[in-house]
C-alpha positions in Angstrom: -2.4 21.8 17.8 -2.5 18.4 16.2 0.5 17.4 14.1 0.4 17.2 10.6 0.1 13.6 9.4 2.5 12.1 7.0 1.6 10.1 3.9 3.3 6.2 4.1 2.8 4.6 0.6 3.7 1.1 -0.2 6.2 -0.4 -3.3 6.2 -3.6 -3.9 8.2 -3.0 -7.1 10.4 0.4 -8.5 7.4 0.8 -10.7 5.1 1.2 -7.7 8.2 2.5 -5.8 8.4 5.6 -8.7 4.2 6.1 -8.4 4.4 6.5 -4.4 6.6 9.8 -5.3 4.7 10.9 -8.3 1.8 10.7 -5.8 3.2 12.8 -3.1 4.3 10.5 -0.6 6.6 11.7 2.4 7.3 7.9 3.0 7.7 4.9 1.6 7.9 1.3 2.5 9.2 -1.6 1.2 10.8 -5.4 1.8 13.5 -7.2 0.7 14.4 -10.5 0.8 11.1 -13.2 2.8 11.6 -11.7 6.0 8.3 -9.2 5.5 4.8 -9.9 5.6 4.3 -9.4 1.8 7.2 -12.4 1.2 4.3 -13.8 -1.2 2.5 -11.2 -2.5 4.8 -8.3 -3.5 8.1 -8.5 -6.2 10.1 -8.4 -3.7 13.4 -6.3 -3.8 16.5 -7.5 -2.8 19.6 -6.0 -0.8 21.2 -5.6 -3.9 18.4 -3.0 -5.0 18.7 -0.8 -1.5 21.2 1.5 -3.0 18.9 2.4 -5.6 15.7 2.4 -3.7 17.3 5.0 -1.2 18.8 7.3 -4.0 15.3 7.4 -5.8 13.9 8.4 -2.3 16.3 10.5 -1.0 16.7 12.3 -4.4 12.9 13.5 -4.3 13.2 13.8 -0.5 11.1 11.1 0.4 11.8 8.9 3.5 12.4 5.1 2.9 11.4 2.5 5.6 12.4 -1.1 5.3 10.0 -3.8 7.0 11.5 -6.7 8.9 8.0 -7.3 10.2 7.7 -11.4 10.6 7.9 -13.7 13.3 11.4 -14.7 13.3 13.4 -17.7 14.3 17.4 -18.7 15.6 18.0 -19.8 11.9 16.5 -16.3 10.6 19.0 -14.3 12.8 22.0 -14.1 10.9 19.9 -12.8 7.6 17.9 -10.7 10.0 21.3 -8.7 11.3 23.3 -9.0 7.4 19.7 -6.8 6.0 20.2 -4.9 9.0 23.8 -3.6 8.7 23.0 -3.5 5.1 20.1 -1.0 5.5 22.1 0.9 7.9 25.4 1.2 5.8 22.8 2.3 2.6 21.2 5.0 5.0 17.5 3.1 5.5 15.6 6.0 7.5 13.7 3.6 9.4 13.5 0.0 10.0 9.6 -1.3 10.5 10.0 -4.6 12.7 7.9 -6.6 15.3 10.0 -9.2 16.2 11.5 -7.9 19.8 15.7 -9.7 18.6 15.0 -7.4 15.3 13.6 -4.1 17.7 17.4 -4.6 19.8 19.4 -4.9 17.0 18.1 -2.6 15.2 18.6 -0.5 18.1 22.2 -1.6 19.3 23.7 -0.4 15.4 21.7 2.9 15.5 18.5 2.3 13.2 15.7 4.0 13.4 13.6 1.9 14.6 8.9 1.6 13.8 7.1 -1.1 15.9 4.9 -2.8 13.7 1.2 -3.5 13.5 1.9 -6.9 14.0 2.9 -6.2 17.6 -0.8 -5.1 18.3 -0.1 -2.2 20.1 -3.5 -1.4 21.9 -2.5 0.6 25.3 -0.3 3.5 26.7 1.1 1.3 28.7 2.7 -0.6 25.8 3.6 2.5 24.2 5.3 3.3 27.0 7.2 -0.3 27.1 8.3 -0.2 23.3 9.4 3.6 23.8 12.5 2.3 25.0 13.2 0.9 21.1 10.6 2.9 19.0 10.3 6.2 17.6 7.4 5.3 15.8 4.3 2.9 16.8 1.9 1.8 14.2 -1.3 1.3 16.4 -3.6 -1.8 16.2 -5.7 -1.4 13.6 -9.4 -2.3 15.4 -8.9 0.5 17.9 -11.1 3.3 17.8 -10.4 6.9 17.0 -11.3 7.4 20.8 -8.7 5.5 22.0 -6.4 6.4 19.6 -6.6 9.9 20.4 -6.8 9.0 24.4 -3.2 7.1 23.6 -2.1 10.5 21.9 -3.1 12.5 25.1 -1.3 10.3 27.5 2.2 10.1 25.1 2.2 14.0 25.8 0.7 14.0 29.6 4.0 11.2 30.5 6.1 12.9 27.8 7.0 9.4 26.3 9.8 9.8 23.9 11.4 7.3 21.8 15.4 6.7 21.4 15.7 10.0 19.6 14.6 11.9 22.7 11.5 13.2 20.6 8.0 12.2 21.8 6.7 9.3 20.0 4.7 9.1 17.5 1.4 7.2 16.3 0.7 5.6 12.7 -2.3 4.0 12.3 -3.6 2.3 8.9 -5.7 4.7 6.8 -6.4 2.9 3.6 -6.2 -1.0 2.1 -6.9 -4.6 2.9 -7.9 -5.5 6.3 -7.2 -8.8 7.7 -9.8 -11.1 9.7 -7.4 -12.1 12.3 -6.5 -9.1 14.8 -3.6 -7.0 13.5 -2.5 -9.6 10.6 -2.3 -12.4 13.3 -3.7 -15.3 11.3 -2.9 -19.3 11.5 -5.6 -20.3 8.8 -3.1 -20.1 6.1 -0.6 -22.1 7.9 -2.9 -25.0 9.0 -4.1 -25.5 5.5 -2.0 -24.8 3.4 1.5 -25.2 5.5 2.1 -21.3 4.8 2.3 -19.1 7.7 0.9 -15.6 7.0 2.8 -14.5 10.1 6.1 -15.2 8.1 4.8 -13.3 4.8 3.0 -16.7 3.1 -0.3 -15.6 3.7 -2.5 -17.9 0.7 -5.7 -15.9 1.6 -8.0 -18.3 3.0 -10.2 -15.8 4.3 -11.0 -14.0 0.8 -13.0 -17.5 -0.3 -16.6 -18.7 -0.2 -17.2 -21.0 2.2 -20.6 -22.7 3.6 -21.5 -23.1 7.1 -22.0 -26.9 7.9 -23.4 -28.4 11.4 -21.2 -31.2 11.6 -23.5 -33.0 13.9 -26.8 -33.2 11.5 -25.2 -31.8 7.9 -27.5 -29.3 8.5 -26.1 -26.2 6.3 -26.7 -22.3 7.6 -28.2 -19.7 5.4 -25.9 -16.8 5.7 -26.6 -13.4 3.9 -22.6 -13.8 2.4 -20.7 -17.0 1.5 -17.7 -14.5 1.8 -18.2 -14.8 5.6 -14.2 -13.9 6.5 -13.2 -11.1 3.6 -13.3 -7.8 5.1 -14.1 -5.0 2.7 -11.3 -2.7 2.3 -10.3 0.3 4.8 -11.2 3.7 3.9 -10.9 6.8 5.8 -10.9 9.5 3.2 -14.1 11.1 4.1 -13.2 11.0 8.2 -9.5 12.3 7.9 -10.4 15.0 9.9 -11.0 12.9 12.9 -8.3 11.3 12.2 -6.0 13.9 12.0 -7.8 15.5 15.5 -6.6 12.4 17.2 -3.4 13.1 17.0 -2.2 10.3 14.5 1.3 11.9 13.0 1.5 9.0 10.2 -1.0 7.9 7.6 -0.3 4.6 6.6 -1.4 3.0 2.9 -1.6 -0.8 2.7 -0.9 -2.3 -0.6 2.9 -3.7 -0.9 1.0 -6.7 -3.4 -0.9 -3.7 -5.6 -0.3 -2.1 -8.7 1.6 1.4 -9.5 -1.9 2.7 -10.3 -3.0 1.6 -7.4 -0.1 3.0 -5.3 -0.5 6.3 -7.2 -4.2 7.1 -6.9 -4.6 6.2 -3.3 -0.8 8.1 -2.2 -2.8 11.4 -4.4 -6.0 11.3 -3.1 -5.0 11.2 0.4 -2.2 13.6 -0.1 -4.7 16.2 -1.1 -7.0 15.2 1.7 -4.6 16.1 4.4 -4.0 18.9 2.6 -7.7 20.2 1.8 -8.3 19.2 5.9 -5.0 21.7 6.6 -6.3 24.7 4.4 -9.6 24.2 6.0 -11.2 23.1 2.7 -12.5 20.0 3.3 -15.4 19.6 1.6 -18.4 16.8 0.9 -17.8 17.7 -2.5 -14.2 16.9 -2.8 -14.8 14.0 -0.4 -16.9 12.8 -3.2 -14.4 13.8 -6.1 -11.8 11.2 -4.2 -13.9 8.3 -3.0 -14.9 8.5 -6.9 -11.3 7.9 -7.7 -10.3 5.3 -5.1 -13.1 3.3 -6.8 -11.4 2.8 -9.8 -8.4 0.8 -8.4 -8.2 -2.1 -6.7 -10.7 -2.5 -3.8 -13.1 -5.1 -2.3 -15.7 -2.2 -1.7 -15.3 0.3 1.5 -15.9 1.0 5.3 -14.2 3.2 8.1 -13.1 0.0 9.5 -13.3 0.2 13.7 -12.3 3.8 14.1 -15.7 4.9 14.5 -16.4 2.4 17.3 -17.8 -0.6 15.2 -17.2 -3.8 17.0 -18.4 -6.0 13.7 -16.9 -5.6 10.1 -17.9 -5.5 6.9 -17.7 -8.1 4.4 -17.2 -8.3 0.7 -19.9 -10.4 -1.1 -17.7 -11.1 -3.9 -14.1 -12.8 -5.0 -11.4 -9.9 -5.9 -11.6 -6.7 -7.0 -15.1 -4.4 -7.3 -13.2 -1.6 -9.0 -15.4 0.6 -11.5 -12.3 0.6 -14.2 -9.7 -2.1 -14.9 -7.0 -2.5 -17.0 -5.7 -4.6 -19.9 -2.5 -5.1 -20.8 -2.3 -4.6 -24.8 1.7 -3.3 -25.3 5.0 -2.4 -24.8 7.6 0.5 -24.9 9.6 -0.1 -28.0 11.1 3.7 -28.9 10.9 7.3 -28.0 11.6 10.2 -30.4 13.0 12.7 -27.4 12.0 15.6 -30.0 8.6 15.0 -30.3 8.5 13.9 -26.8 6.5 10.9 -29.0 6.6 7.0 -28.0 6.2 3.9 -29.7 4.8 0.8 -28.4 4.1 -2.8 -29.8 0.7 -4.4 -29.4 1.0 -7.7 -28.2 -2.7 -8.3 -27.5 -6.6 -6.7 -27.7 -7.1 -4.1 -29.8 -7.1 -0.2 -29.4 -9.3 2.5 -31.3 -9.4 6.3 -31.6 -11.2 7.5 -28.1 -9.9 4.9 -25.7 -8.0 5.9 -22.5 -4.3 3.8 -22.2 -2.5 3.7 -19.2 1.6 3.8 -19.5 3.3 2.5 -16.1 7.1 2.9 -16.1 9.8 2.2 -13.6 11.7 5.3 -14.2 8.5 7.9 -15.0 5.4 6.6 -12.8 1.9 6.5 -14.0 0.0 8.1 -16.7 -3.0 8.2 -18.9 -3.3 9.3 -22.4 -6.4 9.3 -24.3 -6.2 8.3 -28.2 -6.8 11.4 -30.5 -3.0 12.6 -32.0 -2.1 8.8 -32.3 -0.4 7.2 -35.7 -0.7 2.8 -36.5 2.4 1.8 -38.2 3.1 5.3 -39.4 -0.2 6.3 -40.9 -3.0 8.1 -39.3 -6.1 5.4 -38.2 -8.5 4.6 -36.3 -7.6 1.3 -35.1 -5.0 -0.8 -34.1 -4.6 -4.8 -33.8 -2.2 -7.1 -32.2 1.3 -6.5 -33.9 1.1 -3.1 -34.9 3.4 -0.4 -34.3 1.4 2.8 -32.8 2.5 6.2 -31.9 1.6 8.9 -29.6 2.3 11.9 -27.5 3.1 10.8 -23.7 5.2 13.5 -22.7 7.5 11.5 -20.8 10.4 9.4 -22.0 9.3 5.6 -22.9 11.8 2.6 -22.3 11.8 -0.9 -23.8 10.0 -2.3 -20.5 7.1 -0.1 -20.2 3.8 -1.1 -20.0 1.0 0.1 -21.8 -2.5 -1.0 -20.8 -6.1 0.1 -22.4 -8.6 1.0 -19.4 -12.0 -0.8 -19.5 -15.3 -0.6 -17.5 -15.3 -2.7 -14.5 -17.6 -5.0 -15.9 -15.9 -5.8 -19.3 -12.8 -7.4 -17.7 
């Protein structure tokens, strides 16, 4: 009997935070403060927003996990313990660290403690080592699904428990940005640019064009991709039953630096993937249905990554995102008539018309999508609206003053 895998979503903001539990995550992970490896690319919480984070999780009875996850130094360590006892006086369900003074501490004021990607966990016998401070391992990410599941047999052939006397478990990456370097270990960023990705800088040297000089003769390559170090994005959406038959008790999203729609779609589609693989409904149809929908957010295009035994990746051919729908910021929350369950907004740029799709992110209500039909512009019924009109329209959730409202475009028209 394999164990049923657990959905991890990222929040790199409470607007993401609230999308990860519209979504149907069991988990969610965050960082606060710059010791995380998202220091750069994420809004960032701080320990002052813990005690909010933690009720918003607990209250929907989702887990939250703080990552302490960077290389860490002497002048890092009183910050490192003050987050620490923090976290564990706010009742943080798991601490995600890879630093080995972080794993102890964690472990001396009784956190539960994850082992991070970043330690490159690649063996039983380093399972086995890190058992001593781990409950949870979050695997390398260019093993294969072989030798994850031959790691899953041995944990229950030594009965290797972690600190809580249960066996350990396995999290492996299932969907999101993978990095060129193995595990996240990269130095380009700090010997160009003075940022170390290994502290949470990361300026994403790798996702650039570059041409291939000989230095010796200026001779320059041809190459089939001048985007020769950006990895297309993880999938595993249409092989989560192989995953899930490897024994892999944690399903782990990647995207602290993304959007709430982002967060939303990918925590969804996965969520009802587990669930579809548990009902035994798993289908190439449905498989379809949410590959079709991971398209739409950010991505740099798809592959399984190396869980099928691929020792080479893939590589985007172009800068950014390849989505098939993007969005446009064009408003902002200015009133809701509870009553009518009705909001108004304030167009601040672009233009909307009768037919498009807008997209309303909130901190406080998640994600959603209305299409314009029932819709009023300063009052009166029209057809179109302009930059400083007033508009109207059922949402059926309440609006606030800092909500965003965004039309949704083809790909291509962005």
């Amino acid at each position: 009997m394999f164990p049923i895998p657990t959905i991890l979503a990222p929040a790199g903001s409470f607007e993401a935070l609230t999308a990860a539990i519209q979504g149907g995550a069991d988990a969610v992970y965050f960082g606060i403060e710059q010791l995380n490896m998202r220091a750069r690319a994420a809004n960032n919480f701080s320990t002052e927003d813990l005690d909010k984070i933690v009720a918003q999780c607990h209250q929907a009875g989702v887990k939250a996990y703080l990552t302490l996850n960077t290389v860490l130094y002497d002048h890092d360590m009183q910050l490192m313990r003050r987050i620490m006892d923090r976290a564990k006086k706010k009742h943080i369900d798991a601490v995600i660290v890879s630093d080995h003074a972080a794993m102890m501490y964690g472990k001396s004021i009784g956190l539960s403690v994850h082992a991070s990607t970043q330690l490159n966990i690649s063996n039983i016998e380093t399972v086995e080592f890190f058992a001593a401070f781990a409950d949870v391992m979050v695997l390398a990410r260019e093993l294969s699904l072989k030798q994850v599941a031959d790691i899953s047999r041995e944990i229950k052939r030594r009965k290797i428990n972690g600190p809580s006397g249960d066996l350990v478990q396995l999290e492996i990456f299932a969907h999101g940005a993978l990095c060129m370097a193995i595990s996240g270990k990269c130095h380009l960023s700090l010997h160009t640019q003075f940022a170390s990705a290994n502290r949470g800088a990361c300026v994403q040297n790798c996702r650039r064009k570059y041409i291939v000089t000989d230095k010796e003769d200026g001779h320059e390559f041809e190459i089939d991709n001048e985007y020769i170090m950006s990895a297309k994005d993880l999938c595993t959406i249409d092989l989560l039953d192989q995953v899930i038959a490897a024994g892999v008790s944690v399903l782990k999203i990647e995207g602290r630096g993304r959007s709430a729609d982002y967060v939303l779609t990918t925590t969804k589609c996965y969520r009802e993937a587990v669930q579809a693989v548990l009902d035994k409904q798993y289908t190439p149809e449905k498989i379809s249905t949410w590959r079709h929908e991971l398209t739409k957010v950010y991505n740099r295009g798809f592959w399984e990554g190396y869980y099928l035994g691929r020792k080479l990746g893939e590589w985007s051919d172009q800068p950014g995102s390849v989505a098939i729908e993007k969005k446009v910021y064009v408003g902002k929350g200015s009133r809701y008539y509870p009553r009518l369950k009705v909001g108004e907004f304030l167009l601040e740029s672009g233009k909307l018309r009768t037919g498009d799709t807008v997209m309303l992110i909130s901190k406080g209500d998640g994600v959603h999508q209305v299409v314009l039909s029932d819709w009023r512009v300063n009052g009166l019924e029209a057809a179109e609206a302009v930059k400083g009109d007033k508009i109207t329209l059922p949402v059926g959730v309440k609006v606030h003053t800092d909500d965003k409202l965004y039309k949704i475009v083809a790909g291509s028209e962005a």
